[in-house]
LUMZA-383639 format. One record per atom (N, C-alpha, C): residue in three letters; x, y, z. Coordinates in steps of 0.001 Angstrom, whole numbers, plus 524288, in hexadecimal, padded with zeros to 5 digits. Example, Ala and Ser with C-alpha at 12.3 -4.5 7.8 and 13.67 -1.06 7.14 Angstrom:
ALA833867E9C681E78 ALA8300C7EE6C81E78 ALA833907F31C81E78 SER832327F73681BA8 SER835667FBDC81BE4 SER832648001E81EBE 
This chain:
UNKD690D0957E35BCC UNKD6D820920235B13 UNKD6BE008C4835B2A UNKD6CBC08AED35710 UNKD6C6F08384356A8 UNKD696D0833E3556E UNKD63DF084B9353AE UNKD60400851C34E45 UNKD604E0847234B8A UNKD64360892F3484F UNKD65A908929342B5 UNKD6ABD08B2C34215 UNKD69E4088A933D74 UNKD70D40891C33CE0 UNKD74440881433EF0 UNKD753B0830833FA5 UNKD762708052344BA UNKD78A80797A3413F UNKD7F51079D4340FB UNKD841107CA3343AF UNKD84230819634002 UNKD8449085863417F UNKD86E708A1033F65 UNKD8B6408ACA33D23 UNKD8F86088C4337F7 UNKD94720866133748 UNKD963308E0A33341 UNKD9AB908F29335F0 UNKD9BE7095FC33293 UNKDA21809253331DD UNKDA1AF093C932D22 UNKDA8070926432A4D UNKDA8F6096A332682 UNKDB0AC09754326B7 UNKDB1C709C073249B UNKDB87C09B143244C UNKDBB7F09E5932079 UNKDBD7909DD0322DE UNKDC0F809FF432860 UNKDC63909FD2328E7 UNKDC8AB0A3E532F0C UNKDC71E0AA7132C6A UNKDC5970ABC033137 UNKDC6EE0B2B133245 UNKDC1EE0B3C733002 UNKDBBD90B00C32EF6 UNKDB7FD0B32432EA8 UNKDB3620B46633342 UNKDB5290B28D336B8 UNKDAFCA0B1D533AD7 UNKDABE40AEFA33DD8 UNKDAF440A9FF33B6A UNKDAC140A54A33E39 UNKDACAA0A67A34313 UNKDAFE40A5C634656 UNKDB13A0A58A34C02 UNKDAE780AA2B34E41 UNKDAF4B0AF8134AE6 UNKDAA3F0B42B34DCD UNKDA4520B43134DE0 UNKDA3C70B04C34941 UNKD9D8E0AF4D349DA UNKD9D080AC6034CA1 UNKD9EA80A82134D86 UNKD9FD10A2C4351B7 UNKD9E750A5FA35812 UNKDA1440A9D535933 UNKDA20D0ACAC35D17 UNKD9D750B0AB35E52 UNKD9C160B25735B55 UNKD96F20B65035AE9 UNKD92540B1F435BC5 UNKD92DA0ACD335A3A UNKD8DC60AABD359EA UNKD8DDD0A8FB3604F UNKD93200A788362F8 UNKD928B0A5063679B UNKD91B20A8B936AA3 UNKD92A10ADFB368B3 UNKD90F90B44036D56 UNKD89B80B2F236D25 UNKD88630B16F367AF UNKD81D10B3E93685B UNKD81590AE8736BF6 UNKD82AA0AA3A36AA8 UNKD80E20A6E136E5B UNKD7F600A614373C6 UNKD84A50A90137535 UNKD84A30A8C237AD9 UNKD81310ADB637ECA UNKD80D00B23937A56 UNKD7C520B704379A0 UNKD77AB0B3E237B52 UNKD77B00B0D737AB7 UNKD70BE0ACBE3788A UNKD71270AAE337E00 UNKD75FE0A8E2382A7 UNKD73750A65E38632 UNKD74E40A0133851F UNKD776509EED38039 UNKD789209AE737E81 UNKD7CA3097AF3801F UNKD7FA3093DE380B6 UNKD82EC091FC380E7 UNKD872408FA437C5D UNKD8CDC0902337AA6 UNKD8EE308DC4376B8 UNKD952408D713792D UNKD95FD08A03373C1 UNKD9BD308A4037613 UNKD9EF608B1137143 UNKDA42D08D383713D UNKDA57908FBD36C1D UNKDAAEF08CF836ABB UNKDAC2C088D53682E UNKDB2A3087EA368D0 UNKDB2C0087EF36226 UNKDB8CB086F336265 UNKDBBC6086BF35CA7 UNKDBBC80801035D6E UNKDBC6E07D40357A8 UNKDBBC60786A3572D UNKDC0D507485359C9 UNKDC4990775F35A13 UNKDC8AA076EF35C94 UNKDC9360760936399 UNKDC40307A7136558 UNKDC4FD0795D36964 UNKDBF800762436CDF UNKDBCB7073DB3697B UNKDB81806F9E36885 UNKDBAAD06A363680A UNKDC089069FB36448 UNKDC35E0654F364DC UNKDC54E0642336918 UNKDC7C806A0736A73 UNKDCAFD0684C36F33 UNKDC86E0654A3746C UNKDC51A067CB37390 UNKDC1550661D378B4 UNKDBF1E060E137968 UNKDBC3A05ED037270 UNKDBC4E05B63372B5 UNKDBE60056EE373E8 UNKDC56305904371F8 UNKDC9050549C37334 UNKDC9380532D378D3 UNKDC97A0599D37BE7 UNKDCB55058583818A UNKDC671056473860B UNKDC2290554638267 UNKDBE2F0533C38586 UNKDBE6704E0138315 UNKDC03B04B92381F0 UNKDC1C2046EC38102 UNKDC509042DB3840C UNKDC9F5047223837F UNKDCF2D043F3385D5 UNKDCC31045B138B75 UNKDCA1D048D938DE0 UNKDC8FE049CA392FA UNKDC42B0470939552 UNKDC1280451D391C4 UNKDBC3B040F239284 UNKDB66404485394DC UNKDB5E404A37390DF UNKDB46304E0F39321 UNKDAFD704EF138D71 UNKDAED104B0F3891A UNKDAB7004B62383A5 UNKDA5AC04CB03869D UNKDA55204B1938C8A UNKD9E1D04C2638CD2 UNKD9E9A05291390C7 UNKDA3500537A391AF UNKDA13C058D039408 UNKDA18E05B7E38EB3 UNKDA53905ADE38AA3 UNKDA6EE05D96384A9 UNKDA1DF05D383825F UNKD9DBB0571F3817A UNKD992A0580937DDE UNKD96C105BB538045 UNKD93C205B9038594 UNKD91E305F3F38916 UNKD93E506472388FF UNKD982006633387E0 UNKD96EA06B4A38571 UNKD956606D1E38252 UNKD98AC06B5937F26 UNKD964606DD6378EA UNKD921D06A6A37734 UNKD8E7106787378AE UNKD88C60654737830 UNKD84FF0699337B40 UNKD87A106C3E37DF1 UNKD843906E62381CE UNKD81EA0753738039 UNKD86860767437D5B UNKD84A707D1D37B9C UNKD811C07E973788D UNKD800D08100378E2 UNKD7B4308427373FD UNKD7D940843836EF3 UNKD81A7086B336F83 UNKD85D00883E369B4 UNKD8C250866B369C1 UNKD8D5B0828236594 UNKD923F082BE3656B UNKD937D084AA35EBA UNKD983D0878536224 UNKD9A5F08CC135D28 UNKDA135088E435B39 UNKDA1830865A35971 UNKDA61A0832335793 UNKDA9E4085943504B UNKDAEB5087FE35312 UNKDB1AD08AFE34FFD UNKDB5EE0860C34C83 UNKDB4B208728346B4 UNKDBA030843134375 UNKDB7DD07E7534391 UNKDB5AD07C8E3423D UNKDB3DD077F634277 UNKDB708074DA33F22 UNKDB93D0775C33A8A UNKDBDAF0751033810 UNKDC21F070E233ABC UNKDC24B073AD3425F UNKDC722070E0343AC UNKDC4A706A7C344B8 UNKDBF45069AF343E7 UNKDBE6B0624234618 UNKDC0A10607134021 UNKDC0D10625C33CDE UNKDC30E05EB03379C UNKDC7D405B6333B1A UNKDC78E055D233A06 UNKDCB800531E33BA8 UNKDCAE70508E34076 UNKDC94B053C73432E UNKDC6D8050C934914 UNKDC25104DBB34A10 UNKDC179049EF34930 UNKDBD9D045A83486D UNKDBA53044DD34E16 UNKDC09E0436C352C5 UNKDBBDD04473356E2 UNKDB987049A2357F7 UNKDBC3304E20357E2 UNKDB9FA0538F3589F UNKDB5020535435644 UNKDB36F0524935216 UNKDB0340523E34EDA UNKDAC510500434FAD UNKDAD7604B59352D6 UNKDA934045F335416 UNKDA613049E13583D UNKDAAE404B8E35C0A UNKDA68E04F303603F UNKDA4CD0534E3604C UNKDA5C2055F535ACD UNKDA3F805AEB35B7E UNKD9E7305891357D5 UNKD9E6905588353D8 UNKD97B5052BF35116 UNKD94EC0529F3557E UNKD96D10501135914 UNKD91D404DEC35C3F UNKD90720539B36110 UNKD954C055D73603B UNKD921A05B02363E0 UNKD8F5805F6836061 UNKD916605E1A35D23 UNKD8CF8061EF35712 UNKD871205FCD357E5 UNKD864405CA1357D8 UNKD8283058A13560D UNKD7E1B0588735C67 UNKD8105057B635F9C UNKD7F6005AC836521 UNKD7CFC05EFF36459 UNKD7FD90632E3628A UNKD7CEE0696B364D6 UNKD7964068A535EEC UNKD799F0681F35B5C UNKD7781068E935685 UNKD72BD066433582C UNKD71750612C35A53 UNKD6BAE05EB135BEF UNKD6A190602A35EBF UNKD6C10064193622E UNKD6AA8067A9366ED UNKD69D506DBC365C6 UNKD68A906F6E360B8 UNKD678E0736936088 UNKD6B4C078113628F UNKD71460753536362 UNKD7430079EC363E5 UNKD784107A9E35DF1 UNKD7A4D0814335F1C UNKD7B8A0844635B32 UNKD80FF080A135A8E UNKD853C081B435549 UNKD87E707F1E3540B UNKD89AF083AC34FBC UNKD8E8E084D8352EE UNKD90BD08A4B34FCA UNKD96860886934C9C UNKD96EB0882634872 UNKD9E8408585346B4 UNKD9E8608ADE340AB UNKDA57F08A963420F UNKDA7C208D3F33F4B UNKDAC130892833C9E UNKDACA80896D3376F UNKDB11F086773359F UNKDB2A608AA3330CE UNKDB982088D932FB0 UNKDBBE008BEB32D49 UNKDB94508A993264E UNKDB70A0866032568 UNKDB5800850131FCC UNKDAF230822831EA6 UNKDAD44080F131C1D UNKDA7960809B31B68 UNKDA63007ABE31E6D UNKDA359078E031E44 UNKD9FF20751832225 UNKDA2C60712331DCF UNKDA27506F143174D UNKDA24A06ED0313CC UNKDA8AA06CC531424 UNKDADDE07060314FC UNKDB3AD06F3F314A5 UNKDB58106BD1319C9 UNKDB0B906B3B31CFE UNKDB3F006A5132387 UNKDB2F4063A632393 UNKDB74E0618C31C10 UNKDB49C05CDA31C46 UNKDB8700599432055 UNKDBB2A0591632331 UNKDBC550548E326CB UNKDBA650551832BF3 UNKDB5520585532B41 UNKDB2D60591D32F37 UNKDAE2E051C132EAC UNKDAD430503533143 UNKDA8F804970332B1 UNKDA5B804D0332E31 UNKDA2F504B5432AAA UNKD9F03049FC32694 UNKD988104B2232A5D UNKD97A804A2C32E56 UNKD931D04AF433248 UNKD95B905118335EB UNKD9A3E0522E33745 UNKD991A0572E33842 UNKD992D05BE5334F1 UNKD99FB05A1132FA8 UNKD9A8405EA332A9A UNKD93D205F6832A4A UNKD92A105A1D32B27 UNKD8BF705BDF3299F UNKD89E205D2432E07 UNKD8AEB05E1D334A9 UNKD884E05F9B3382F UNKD89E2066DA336AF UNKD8E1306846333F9 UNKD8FF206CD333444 UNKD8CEF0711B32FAD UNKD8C1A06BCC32B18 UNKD8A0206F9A3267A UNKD81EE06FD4327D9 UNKD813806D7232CC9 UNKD7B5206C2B32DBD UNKD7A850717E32F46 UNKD7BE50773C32FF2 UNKD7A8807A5433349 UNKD7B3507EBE32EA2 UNKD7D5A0834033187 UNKD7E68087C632C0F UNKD84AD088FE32B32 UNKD85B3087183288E UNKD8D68088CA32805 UNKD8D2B08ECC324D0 UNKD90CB0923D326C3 UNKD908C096BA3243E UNKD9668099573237C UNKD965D098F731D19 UNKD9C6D09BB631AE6 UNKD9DCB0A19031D91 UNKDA0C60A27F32140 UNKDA2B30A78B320A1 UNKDA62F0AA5731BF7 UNKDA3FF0ADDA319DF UNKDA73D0AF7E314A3 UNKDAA970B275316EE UNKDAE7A0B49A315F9 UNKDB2550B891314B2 UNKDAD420BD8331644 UNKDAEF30C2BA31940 UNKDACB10C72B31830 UNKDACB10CB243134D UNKDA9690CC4831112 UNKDAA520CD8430B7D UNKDACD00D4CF30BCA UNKDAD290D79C307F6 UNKDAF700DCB3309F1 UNKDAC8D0E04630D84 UNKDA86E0E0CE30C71 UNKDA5000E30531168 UNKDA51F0E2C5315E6 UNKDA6850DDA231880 UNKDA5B40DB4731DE1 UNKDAB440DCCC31F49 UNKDAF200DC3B31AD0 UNKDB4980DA4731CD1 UNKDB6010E14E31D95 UNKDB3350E5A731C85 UNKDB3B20EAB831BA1 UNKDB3CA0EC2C320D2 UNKDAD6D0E9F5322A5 UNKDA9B30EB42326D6 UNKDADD90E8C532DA5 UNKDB0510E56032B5F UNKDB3F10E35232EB6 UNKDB8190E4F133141 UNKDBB490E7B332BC1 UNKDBF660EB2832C18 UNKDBD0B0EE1632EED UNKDB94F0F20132DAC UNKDB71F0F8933306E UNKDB7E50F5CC335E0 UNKDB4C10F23E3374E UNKDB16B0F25C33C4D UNKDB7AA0F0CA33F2F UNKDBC030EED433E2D UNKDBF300ECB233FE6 UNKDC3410F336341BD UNKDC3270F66A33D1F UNKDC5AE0FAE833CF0 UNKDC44F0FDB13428D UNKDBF4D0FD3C34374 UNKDBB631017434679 UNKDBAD00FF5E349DE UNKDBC0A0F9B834BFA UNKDBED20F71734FBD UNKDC3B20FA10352F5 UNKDC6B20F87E3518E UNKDCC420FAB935316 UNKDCCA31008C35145 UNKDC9211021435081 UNKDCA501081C3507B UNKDCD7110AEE34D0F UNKDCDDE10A70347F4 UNKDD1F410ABC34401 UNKDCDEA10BCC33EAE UNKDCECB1108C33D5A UNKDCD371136033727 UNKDCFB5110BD3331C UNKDCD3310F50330DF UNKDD05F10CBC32BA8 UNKDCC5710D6C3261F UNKDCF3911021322BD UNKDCD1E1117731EDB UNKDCA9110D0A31AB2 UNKDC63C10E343193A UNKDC24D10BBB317A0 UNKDC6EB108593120E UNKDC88010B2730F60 UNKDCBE31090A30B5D UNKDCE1E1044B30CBB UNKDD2B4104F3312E9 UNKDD4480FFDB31489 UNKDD16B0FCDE317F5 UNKDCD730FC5131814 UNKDC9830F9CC319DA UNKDC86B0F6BE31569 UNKDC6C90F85D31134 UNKDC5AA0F69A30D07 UNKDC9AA0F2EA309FB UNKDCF0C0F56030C7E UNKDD41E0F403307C1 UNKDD3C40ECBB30B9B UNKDD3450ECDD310DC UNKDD4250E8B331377 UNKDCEBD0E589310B0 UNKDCB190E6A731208 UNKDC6070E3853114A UNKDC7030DE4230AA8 UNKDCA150E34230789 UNKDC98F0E0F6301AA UNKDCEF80DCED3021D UNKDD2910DDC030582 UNKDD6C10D9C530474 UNKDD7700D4E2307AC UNKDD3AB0D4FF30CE0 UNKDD3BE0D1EC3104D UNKDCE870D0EA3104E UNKDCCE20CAFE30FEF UNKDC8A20C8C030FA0 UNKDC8360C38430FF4 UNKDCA840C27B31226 UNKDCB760BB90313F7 UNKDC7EE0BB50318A7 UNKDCB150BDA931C08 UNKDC5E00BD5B3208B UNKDC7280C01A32474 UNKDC1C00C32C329A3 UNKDC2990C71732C59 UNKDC85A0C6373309E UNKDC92C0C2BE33124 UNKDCE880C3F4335D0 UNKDD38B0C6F633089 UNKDD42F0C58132DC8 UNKDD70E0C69232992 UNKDD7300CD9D32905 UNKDD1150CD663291A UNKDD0830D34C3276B UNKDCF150D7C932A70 UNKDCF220D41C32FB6 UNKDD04C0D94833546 UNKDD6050D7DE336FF UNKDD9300D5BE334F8 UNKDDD020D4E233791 UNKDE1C90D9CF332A8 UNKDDD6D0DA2632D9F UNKDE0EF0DC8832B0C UNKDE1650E22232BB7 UNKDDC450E2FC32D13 UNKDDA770E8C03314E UNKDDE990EAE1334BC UNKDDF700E6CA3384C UNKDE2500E4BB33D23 UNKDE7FE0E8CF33BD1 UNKDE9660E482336F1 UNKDEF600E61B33600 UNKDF07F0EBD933299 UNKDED660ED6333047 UNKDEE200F1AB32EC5 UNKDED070F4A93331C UNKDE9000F60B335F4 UNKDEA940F9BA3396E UNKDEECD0F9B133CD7 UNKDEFC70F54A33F07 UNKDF4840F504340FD UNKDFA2C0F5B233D27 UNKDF9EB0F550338FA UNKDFEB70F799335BB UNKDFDBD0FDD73369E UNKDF94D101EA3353E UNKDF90A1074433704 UNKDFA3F107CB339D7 UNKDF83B105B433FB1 UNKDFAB4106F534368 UNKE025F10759344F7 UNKE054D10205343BD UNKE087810239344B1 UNKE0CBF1051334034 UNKE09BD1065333C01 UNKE0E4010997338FF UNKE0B151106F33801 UNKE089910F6633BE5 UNKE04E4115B433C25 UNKE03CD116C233697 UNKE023011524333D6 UNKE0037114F232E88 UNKDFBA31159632DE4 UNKDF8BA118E932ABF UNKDF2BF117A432842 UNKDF1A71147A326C6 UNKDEB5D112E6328C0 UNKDE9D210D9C32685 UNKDE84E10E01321BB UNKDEAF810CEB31CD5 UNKDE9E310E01316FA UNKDEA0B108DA31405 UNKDEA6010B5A30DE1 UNKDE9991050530AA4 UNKDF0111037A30B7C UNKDF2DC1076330B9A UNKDF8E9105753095C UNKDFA3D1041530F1E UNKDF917104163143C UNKDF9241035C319CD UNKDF7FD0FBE23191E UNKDF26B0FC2131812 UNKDF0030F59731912 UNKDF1FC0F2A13150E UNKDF4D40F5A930F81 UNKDF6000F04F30BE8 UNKDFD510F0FB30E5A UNKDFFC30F2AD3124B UNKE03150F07231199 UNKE033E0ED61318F0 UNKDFE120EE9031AA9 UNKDFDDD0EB233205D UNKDF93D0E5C131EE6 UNKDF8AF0E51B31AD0 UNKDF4EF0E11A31A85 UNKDF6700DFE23152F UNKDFC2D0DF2331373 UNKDFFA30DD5B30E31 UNKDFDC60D6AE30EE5 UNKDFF930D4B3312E2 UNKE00020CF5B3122A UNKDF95D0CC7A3134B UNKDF8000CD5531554 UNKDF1760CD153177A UNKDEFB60CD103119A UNKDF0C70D0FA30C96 UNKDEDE60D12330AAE UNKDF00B0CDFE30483 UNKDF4E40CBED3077B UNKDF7CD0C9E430152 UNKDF6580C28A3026F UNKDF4A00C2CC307EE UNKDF2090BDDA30AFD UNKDEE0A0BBE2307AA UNKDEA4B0C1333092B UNKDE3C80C033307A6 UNKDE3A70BEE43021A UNKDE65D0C2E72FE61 UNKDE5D00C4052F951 UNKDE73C0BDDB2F71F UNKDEB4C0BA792F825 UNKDEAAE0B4FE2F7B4 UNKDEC640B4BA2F17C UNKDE78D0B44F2F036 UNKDE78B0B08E2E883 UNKDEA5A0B78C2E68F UNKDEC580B5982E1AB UNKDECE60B9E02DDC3 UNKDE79B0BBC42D9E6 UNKDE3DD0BEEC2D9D2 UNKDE1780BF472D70B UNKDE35E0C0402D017 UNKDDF7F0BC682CCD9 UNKDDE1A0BD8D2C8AA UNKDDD760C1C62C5C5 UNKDE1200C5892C276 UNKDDEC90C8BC2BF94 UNKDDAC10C88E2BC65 UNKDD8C30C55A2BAAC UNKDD3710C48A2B6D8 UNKDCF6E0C4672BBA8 UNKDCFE60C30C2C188 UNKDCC1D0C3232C4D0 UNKDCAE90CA002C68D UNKDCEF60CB9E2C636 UNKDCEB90D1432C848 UNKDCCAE0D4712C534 UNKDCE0D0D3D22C147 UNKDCA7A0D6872BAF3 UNKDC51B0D4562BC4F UNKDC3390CF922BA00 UNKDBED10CE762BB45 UNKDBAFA0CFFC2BF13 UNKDBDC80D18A2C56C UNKDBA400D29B2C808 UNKDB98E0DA272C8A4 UNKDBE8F0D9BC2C5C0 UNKDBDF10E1362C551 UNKDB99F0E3332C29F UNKDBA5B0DECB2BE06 UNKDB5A70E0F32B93A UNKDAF6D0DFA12BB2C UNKDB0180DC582BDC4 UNKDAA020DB7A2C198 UNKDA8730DDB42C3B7 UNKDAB760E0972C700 UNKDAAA70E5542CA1F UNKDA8400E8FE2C9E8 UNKDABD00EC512C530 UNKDABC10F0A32C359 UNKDA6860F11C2BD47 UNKDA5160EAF12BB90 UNKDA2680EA482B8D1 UNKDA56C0ED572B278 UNKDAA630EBB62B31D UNKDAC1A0ED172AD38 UNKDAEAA0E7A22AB1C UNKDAD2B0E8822A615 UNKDAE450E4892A2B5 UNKDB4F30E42C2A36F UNKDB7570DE372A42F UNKDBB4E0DCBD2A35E UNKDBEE90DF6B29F9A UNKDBC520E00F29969 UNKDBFC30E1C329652 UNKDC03C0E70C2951B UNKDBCFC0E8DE29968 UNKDBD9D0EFD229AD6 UNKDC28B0EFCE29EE8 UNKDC2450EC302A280 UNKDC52C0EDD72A65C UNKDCB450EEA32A490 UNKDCB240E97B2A14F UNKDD0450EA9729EB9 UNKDD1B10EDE8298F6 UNKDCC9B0F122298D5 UNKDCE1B0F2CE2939E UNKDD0080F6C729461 UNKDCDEA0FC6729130 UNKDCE99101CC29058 UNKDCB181045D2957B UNKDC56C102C1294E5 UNKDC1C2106A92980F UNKDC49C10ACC29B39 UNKDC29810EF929C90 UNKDC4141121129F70 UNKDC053115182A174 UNKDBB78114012A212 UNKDB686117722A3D4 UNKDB812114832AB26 UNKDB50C117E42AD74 UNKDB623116C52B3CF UNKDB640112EA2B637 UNKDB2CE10ED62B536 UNKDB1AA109F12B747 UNKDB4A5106A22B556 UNKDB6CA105AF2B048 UNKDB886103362AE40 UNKDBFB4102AC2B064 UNKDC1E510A8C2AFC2 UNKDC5F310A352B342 UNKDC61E108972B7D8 UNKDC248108CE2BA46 UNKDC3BF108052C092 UNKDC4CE102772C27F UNKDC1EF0FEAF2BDF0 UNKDC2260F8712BF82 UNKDC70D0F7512BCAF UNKDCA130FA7D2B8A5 UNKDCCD00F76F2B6BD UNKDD21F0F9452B9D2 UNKDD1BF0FE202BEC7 UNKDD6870FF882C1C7 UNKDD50A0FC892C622 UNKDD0EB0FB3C2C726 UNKDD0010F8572CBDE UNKDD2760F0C32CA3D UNKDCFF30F03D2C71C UNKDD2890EA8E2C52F UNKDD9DB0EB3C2C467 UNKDDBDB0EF502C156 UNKDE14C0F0DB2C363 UNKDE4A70F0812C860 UNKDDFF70F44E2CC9C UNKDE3740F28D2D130 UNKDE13C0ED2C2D3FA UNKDDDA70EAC92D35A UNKDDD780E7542D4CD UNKDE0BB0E16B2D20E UNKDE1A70E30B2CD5D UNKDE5500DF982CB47 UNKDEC3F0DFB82CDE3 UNKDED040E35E2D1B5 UNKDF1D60E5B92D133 UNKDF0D20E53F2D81C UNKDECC60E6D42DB60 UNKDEBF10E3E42E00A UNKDEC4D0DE652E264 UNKDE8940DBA62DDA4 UNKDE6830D7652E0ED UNKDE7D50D4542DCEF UNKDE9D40D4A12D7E9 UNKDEBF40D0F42D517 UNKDF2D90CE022D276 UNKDF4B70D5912D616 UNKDF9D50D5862D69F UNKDFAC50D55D2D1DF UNKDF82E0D7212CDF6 UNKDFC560D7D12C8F0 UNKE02640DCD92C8F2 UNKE04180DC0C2C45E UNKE06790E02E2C38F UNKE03F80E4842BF31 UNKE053A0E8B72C04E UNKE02050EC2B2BBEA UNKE01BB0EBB02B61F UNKE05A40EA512B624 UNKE06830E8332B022 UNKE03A50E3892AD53 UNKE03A40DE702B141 UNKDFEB90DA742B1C9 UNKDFA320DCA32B1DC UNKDF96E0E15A2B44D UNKDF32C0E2D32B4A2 UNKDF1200E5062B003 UNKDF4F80E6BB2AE06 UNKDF5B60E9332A7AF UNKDF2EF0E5192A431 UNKDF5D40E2622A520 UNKDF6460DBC42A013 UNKDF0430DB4C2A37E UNKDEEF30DA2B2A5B1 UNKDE8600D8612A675 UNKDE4950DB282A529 UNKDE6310E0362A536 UNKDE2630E4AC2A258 UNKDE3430E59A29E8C UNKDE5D80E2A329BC5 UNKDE5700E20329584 UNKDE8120E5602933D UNKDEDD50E61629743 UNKDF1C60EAB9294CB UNKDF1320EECA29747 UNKDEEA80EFE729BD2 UNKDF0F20F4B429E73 UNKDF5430F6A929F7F UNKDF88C0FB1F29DA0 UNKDFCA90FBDD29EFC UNKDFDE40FD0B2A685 UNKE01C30FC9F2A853 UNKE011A0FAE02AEB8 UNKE01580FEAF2B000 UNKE02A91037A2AD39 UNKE01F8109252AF89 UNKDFC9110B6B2B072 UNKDFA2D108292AD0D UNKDF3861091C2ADB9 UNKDF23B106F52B13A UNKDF46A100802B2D3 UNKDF30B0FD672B81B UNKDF52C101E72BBE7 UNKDF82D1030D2BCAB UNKDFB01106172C08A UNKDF78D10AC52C3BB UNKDF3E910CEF2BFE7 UNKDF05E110C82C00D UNKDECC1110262C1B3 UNKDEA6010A7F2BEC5 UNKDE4CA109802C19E UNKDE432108FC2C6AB UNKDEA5B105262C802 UNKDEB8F102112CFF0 UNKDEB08107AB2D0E8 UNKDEECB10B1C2CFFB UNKDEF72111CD2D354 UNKDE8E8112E82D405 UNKDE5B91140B2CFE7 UNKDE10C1167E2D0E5 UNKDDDD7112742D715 UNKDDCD210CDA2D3C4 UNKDDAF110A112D86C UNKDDD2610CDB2DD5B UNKDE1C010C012DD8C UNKDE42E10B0E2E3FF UNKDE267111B32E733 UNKDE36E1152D2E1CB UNKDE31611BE42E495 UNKDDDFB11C4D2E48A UNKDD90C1192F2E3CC UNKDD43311A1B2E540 UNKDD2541171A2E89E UNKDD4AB113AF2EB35 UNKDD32E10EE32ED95 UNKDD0EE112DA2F4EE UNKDD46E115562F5CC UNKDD295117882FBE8 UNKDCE7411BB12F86D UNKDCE6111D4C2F64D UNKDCAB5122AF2F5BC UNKDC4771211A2F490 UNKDC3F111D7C2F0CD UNKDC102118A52EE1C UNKDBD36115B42EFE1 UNKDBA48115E42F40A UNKDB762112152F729 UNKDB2F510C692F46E UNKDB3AA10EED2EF1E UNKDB0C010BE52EACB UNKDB554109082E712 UNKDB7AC10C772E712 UNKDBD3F107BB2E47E UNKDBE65102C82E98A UNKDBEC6104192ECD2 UNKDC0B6100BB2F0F7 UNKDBE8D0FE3C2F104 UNKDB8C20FD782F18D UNKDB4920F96B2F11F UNKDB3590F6F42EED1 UNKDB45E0F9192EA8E UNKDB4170F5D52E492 UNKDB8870F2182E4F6 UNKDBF120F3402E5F5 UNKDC2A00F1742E809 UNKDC2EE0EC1E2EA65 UNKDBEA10EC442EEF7 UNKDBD8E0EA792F265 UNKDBAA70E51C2F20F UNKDB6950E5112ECF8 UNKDB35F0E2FA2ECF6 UNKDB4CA0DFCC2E873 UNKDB7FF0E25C2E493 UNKDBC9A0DD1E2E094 UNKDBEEB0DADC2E26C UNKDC2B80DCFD2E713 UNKDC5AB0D97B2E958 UNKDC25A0D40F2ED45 UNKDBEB50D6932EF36 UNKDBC1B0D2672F06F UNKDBA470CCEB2EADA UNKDB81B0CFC22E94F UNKDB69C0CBC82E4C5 UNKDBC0D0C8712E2B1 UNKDBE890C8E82E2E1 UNKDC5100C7442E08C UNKDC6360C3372E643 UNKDC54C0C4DD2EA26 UNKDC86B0C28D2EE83 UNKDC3F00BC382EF88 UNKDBE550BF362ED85 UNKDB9BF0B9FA2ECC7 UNKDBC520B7B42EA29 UNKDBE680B83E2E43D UNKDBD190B47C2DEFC UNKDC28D0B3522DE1C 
């Protein structure tokens, strides 16, 4: 600690993990024999202030000059506070010439935190700043399970999956959506199924879903997928591969793009909607049986929710 990489700056945004890595790092610390001290930026002001009005700034530098590691959460909140700011530079600047660690979390990049002083943007970008992304479907899968097998509750791989692909903003979001579906089974003694979680996680997911997707985006990324030409998807073809992307682009036009069948028609270049009607039925009646449809599923919708 205080070697390298040194301030350590993790920005992200809410509900990915700053505050648990923040927390894990001050466990190994104190593992080590080390000394630190761990506050939110909020409560670094407060203190500051009240060692002020109380005439108490040299027992206040003397602490936090004094630790091995300070772990400082949201750094976002000194925007605006000029003196906060004045004293937290010069206690940066303290442990940093002293070879101690310098741990910060902020909600946006080193780069946006511009009414942050011009000299502490550059004491912040001097170290390693690191983007937390979003968990991609794998992790956000691996999350669900481990969360399931937590609390003691079977839940079929399908709605495991059905949650993973619609919720992806970030992990409190997507154990909390866990959360509520089992607790809807429970209190209406219901199976935990697809038609169970889309009507206990209706609004959660009309939240997330946000923008209206593009039909020319949904085509496009179907035909990428599946590696069939655009003007197959909408043509005649009917050999296997060719059907399957152009019922899968169907219900996904009729999922996630909210058409009407008849619209989905007119985009496929005149499908009659009784044919749309057929393709959504096949998707939806293979979707639990399917473990390769689902994934495939899984992994457009991701790409769509990226672009």
């Amino acid at each position: 600690p205080g070697e390298v990489y040194n301030p350590l700056v993790m920005y992200s945004d809410v509900g990915l993990g700053k505050t648990h890595l923040m927390h894990a790092i001050g466990h190994r610390i104190l593992s080590r024999g080390l000394s630190l001290i761990s506050a939110t930026t909020e409560e670094f002001t407060n203190e500051y202030i009240k060692a002020i009005r109380d005439g108490g700034t040299e027992e206040f530098r003397d602490r936090y000059r004094s630790t091995d590691v300070l772990l400082l959460d949201d750094i976002q909140f000194l925007i605006g506070k000029e003196q906060t700011q004045e004293g937290f530079f010069h206690t940066f600047n303290a442990l940093h010439m002293t070879n101690r660690q310098i741990v910060i979390t902020s909600d946006r990049p080193v780069t946006a935190l511009t009414l942050l002083e011009d000299r502490m943007q550059s004491r912040l970008s001097g170290g390693l700043v690191v983007d937390i992304q979003p968990p991609g479907i794998e992790t956000r899968l691996a999350i669900l399970k481990a969360k399931a097998e937590l609390v003691g509750q079977v839940v079929a791989d399908a709605v495991l999956e059905f949650l993973a692909e619609r919720v992806h903003q970030n992990v409190r979001l997507l154990e909390g959506s866990l959360n509520r579906v089992i607790a809807f089974a429970h209190m209406t003694d219901s199976p935990i199924d697809l038609p169970l979680v889309n009507r206990a996680i209706a609004d959660i997911v009309s939240t997330v879903s946000g923008r209206r997707l593009q039909p020319d985006l949904v085509l496009d990324t179907v035909s990428a997928y599946f590696g069939v030409d655009i003007h197959a998807l909408k043509g005649r073809k009917r050999d296997k591969q060719t059907a399957l992307a152009r019922h899968v682009a169907m219900y996904l036009l009729r999922e996630e793009a909210h058409l009407r069948l008849t619209t989905i028609g007119k985009v496929l270049d005149g499908k009659d909607h009784t044919t749309v009607a057929h393709g959504c039925s096949r998707i939806a009646a293979h979707l639990n049986e399917d473990p390769h449809l689902r994934r495939g599923l899984l992994n457009i919708r991701e790409t769509l929710a990226a672009g």
